[in-house]
C-alpha positions as CSV (number, residue, x, y, z in Angstrom):
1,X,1.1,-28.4,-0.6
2,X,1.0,-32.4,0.3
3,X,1.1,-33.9,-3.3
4,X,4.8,-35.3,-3.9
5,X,6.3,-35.3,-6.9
6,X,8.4,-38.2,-6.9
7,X,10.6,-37.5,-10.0
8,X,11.3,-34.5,-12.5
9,X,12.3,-34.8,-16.4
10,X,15.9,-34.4,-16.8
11,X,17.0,-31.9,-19.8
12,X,17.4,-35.2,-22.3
13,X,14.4,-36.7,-21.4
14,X,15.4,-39.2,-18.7
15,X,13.5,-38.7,-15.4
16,X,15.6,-37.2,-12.5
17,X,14.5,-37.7,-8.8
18,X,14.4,-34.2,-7.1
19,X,15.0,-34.0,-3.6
20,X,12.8,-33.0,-1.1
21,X,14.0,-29.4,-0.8
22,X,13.7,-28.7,-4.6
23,X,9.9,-30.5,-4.7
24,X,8.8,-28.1,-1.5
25,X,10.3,-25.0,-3.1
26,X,8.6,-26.1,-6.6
27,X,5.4,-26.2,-5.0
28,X,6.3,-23.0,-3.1
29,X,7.4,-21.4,-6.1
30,X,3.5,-22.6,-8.1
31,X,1.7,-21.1,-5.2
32,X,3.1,-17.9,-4.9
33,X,2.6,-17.9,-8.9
34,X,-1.2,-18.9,-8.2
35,X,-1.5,-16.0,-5.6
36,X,-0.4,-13.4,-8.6
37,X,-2.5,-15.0,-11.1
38,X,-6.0,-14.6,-8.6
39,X,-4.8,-11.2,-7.7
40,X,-4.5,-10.0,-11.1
41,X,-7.6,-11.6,-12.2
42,X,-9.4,-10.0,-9.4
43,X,-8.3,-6.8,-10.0
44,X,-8.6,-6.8,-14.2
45,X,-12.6,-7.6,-12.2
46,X,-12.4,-3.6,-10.7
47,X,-10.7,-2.1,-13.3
48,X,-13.9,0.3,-12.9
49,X,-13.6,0.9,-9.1
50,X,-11.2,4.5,-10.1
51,X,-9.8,5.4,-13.6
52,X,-9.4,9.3,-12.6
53,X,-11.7,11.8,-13.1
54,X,-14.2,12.4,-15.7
55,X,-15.0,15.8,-17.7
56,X,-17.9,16.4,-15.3
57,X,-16.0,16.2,-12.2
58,X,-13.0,18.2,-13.0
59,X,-12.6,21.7,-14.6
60,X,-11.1,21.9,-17.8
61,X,-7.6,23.3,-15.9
62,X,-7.3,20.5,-13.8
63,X,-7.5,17.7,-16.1
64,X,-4.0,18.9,-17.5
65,X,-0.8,17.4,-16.2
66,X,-0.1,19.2,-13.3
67,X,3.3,19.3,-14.4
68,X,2.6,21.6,-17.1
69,X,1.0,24.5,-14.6
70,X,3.1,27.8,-14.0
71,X,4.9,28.0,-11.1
72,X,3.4,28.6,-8.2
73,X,-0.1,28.3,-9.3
74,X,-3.2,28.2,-7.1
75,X,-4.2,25.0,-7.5
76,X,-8.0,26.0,-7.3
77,X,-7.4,28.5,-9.6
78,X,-10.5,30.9,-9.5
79,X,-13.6,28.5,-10.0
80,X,-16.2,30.0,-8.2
81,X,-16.6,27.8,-5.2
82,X,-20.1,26.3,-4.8
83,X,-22.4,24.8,-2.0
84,X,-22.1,20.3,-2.2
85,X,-25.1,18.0,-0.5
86,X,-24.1,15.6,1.2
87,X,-24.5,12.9,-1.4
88,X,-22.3,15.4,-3.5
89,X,-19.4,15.3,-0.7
90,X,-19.6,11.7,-0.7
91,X,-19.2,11.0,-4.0
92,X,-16.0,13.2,-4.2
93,X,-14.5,11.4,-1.5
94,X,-14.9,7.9,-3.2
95,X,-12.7,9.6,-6.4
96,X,-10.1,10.5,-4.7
97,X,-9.6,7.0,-2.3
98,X,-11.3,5.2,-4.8
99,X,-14.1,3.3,-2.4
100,X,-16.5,3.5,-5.4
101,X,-18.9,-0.4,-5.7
102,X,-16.8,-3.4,-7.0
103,X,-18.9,-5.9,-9.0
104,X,-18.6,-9.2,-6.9
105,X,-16.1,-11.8,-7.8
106,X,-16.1,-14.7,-10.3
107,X,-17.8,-17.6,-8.8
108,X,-14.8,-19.4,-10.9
109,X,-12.2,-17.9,-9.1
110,X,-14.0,-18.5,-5.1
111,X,-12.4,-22.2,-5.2
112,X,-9.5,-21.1,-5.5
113,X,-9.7,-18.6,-3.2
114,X,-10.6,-20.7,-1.2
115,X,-7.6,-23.1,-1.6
116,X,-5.1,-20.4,-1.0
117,X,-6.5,-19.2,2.3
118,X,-7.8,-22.5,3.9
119,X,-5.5,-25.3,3.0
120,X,-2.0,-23.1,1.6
121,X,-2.1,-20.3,3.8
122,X,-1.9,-22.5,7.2
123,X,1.0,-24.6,5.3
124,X,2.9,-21.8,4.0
125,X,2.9,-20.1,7.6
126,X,4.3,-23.6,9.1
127,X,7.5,-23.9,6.4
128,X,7.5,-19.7,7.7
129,X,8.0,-21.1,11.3
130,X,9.9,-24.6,10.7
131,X,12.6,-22.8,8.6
132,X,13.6,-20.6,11.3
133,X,17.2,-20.9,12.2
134,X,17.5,-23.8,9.9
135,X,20.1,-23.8,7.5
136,X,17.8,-23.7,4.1
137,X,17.5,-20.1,3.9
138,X,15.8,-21.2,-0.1
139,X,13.2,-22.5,1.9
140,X,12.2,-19.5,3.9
141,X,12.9,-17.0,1.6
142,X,10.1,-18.5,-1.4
143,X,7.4,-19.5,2.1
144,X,7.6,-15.9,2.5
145,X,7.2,-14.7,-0.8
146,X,4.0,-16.8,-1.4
147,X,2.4,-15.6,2.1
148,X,3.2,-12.3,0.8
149,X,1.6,-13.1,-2.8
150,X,-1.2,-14.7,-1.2
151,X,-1.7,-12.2,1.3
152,X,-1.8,-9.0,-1.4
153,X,-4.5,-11.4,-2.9
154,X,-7.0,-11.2,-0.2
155,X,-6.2,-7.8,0.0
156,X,-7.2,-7.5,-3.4
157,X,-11.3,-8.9,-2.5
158,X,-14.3,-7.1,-1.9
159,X,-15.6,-8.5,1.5
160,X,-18.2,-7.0,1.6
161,X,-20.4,-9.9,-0.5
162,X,-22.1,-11.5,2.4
163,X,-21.2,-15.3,0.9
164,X,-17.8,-14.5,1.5
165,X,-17.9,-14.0,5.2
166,X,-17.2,-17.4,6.1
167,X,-13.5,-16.3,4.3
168,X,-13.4,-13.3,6.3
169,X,-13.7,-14.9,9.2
170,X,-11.0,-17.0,8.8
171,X,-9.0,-15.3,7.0
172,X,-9.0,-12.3,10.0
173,X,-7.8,-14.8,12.6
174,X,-5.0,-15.8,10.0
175,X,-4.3,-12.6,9.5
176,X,-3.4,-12.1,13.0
177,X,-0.9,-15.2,13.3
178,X,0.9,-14.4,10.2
179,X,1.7,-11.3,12.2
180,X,2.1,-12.2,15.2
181,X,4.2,-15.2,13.9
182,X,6.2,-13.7,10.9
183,X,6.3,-9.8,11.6
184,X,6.8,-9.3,15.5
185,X,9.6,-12.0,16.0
186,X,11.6,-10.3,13.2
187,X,10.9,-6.4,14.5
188,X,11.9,-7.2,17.9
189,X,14.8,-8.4,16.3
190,X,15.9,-5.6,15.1
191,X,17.4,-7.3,11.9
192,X,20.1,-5.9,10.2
193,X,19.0,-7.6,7.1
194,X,18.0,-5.1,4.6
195,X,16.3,-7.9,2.3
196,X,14.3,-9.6,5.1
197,X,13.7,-6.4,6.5
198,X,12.0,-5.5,3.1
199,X,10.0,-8.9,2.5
200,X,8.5,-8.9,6.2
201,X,7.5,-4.9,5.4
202,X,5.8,-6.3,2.0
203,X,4.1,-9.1,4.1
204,X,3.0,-6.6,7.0
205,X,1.7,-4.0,4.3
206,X,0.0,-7.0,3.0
207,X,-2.0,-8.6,6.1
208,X,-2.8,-4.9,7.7
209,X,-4.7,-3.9,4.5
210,X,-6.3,-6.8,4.0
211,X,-8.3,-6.3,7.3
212,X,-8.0,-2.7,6.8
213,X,-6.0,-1.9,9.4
214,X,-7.6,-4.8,11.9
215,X,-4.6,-6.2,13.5
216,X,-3.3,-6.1,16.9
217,X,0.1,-5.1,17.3
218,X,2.9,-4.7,20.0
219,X,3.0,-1.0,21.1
220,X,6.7,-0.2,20.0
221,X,6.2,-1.3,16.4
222,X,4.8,1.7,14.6
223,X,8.1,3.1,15.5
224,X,10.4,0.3,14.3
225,X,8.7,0.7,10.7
226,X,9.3,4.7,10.9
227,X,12.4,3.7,11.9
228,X,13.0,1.2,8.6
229,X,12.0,4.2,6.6
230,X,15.0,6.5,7.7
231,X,17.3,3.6,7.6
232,X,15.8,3.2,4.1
233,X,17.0,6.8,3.7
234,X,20.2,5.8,4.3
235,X,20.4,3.4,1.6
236,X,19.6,5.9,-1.0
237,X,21.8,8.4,0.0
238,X,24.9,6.2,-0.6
239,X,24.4,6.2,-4.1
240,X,23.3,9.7,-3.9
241,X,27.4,10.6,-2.1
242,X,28.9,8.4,-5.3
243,X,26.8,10.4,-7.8
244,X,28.3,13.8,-7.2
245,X,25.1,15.2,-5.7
246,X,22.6,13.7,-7.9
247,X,19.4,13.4,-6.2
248,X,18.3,10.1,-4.9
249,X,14.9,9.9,-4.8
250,X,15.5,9.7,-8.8
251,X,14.0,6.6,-9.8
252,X,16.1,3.8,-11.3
253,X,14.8,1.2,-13.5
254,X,13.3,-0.8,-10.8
255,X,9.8,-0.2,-9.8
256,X,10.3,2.9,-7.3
257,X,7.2,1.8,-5.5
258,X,8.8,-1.7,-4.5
259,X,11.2,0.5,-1.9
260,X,11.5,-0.4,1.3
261,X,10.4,3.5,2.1
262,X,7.1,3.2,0.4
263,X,6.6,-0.6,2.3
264,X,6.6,1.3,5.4
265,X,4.9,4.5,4.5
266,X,1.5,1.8,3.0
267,X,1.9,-0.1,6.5
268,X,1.7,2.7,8.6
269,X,-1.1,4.2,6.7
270,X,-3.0,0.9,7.2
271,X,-2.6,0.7,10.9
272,X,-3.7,4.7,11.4
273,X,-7.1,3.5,9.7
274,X,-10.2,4.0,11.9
275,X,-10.7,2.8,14.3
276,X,-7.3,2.9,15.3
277,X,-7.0,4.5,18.7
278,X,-6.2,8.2,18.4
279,X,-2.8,8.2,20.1
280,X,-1.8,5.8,17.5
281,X,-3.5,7.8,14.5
282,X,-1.8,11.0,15.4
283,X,1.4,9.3,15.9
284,X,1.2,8.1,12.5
285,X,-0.5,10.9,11.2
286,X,1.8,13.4,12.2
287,X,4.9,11.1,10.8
288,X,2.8,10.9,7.2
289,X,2.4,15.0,6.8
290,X,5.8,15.3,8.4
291,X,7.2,13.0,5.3
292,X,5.8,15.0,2.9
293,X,6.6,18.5,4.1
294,X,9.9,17.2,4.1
295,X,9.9,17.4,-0.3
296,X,11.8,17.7,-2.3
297,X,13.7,15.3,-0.3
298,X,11.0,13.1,0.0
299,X,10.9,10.8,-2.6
300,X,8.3,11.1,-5.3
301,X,7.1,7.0,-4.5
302,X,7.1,7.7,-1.4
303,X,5.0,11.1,-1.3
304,X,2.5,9.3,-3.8
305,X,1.9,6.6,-0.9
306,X,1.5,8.9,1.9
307,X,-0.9,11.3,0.4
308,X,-3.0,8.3,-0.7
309,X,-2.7,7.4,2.9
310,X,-3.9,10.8,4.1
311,X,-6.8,10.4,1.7
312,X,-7.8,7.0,2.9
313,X,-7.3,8.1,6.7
314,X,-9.0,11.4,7.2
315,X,-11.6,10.7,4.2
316,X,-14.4,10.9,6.6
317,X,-15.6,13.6,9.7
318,X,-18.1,10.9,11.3
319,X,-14.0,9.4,12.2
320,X,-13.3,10.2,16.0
321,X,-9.9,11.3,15.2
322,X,-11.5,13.5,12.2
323,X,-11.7,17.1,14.6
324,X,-8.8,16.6,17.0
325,X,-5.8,15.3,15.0
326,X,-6.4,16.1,11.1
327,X,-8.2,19.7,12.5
328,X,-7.5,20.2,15.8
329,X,-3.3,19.2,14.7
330,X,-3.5,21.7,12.0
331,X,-3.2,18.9,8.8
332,X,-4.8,21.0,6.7
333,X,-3.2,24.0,6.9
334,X,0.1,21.6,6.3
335,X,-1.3,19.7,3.6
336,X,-2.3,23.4,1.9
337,X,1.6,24.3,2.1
338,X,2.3,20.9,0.7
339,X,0.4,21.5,-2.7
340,X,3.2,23.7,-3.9
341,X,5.6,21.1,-3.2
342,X,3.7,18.2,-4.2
343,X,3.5,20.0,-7.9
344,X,7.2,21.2,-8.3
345,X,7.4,17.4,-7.5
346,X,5.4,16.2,-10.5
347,X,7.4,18.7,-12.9
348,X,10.5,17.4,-12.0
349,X,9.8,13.2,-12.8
350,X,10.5,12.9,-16.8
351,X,7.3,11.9,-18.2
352,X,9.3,10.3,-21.0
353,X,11.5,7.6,-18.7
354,X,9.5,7.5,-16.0
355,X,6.1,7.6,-17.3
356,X,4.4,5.6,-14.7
357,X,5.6,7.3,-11.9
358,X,4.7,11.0,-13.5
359,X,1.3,9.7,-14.2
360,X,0.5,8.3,-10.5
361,X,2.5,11.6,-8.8
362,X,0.2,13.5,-11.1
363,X,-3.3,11.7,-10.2
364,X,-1.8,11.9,-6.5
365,X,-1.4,15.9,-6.8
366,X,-4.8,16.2,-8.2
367,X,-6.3,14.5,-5.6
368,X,-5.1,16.3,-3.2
369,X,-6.6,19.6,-4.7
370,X,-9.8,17.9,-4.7
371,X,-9.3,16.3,-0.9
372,X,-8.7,19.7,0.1
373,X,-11.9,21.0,-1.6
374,X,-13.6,18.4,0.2
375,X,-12.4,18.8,3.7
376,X,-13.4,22.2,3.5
377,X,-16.7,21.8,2.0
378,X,-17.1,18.9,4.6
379,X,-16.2,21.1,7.5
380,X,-18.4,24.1,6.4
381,X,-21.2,21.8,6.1
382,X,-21.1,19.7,9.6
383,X,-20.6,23.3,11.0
384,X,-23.3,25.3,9.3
């Protein structure tokens, strides 16, 4: 972020000076593109972390689109049910929120690591803060887009390597200043500006996960992203009016899970992880199971994230908010009248346009077969 580039090569091979607005959005612009590049190397890493489930963990019935199951199917259909160990139990919960081991990461990519979170991240936040009010907009707009890019990065790593906790550290503080300095000043502001509303939800989703859920926050602001999501509502349903009744949670050709609706739905989730205090957890809990009773209206992107959340939030009993929010506030008796839903859902995205989307509603439905299956198992076990 300090080299200067003193001169750019014009289109007829004569050298052009740049100004210092275009150099600082170049090198902007390069380190946003480095973020990508580490995130998708890191990930091509744990390809192997979840890649659905294999013929000895699935019946024969449910490894079939759930799309193409008769209505109103019982989606346990009539296995004979069968006592799980504990080891058992646990290894069904990693398939379904995918916690299975990650091999460790590519001693060639820790330097840049490195880079991004010691020496850009620190920068980035600074051009965040210094462009504020000013009149380059350019400016703030590409900061935030490589704090987001680097951000989704470190969300990306396996901290759990002990030589990486030296990162962690730091990275955990910086965590908390990207938030307190990027997130808070524009939800107390109550902006009315859809597409910064949408980057600083990106950035927030971001940060929270990458600390899994490990951020301090101000107590009103749960709300103000359940609050984004209905006014993301509102967006969709203008087209919806113009359409003569077409739905809106049809996907377009953008990437349905970019929406500002599914942004708030992964941030919430994050910040109802344990150990979340249980106010906040049921708060956000409730708001989650409320979303997805509330198909077909809900969105298909947007029930995909929130039963991942589900997964990732209640996935274990040894969680204080385990017996009196996702049992004691009846979740599982919603999330059992859910399944029928969830599955008329899947039927209705074309496989053919939309393939993506059918594939991850699908994997999302199935899991939730097996989450149920598990909770119950789990329960009858820590009972007996």
């Amino acid at each position: 972020m300090e080299t200067i580039i003193p001169s750019a090569i014009g289109t007829n091979g004569h050298t052009s000076h740049s100004t210092p607005d275009q150099i600082l959005q170049l090198a902007l612009e390069i380190t946003a593109s480095i973020a990508t590049s580490l995130q998708e190397a890191l990930e091509n890493g744990h390809e192997k972390e979840f890649e659905g489930f294999g013929d000895d963990d699935l019946q024969k019935g449910d490894m079939d689109d759930v799309g193409d199951d008769d209505d109103g199917e019982d989606a346990d259909g009539d296995e004979e049910d069968h006592e799980m160990n504990e080891d058992e139990i646990a290894a069904e919960m990693e398939m379904v929120t995918g916690d299975g081991p990650d091999d460790d990461e590519e001693p060639s990519e820790e330097p840049t690591l490195d880079e991004l979170v010691r020496n850009a991240t620190p920068r980035v936040l600074s051009l965040v803060q210094s462009s504020v009010g000013s009149q380059n907009e350019t400016v703030r707009v590409s900061a935030l887009s490589a704090l987001n890019n680097i951000a989704w990065t470190v969300s990306s790593i396996d901290f759990s390597a002990r030589h990486l906790d030296s990162l962690k550290d730091f990275w955990s503080s910086m965590a908390q200043k990207i938030w307190d300095q990027t997130v808070t000043p524009v939800l107390a502001s109550n902006t009315a500006d859809i597409e910064l509303a949408s980057s600083i939800t990106s950035l927030a989703w971001a940060v929270s996960r990458s600390v899994q859920g490990g951020i301090k926050i101000q107590p009103d602001e749960p709300r103000k992203f359940m609050s984004l999501y209905q006014a993301s509502l509102d967006l969709e349903s203008a087209p919806e009016k113009q359409a003569n009744g077409a739905k809106a949670n049809q996907p377009e050709n953008n990437d349905a899970f970019q929406s500002l609706g599914v942004k708030c739905i992964g941030v919430l989730g994050t910040l109802a992880l344990d150990p979340a205090p249980l106010h906040l957890n049921r708060e956000i809990g409730v708001f989650l199971i409320t979303t997805l009773a509330d198909l077909p209206r809900t969105s298909a992107a947007v029930s995909v994230e929130a039963l991942n959340a589900v997964f990732d939030i209640y996935s274990d009993s040894s969680f204080a908010f385990d017996e009196p929010v996702f049992w004691g506030d009846g979740f599982y008796k919603h999330l059992e009248d859910i399944l029928p839903k969830a599955k008329k859902m899947v039927k209705s995205i074309d496989k053919r346009k939309f393939e993506e989307l059918r594939a991850r509603a699908n994997d999302s439905v199935l899991n939730l077969t097996r989450f149920l299956k598990y909770k119950k198992t789990e329960k009858e076990s820590k009972s007996g």
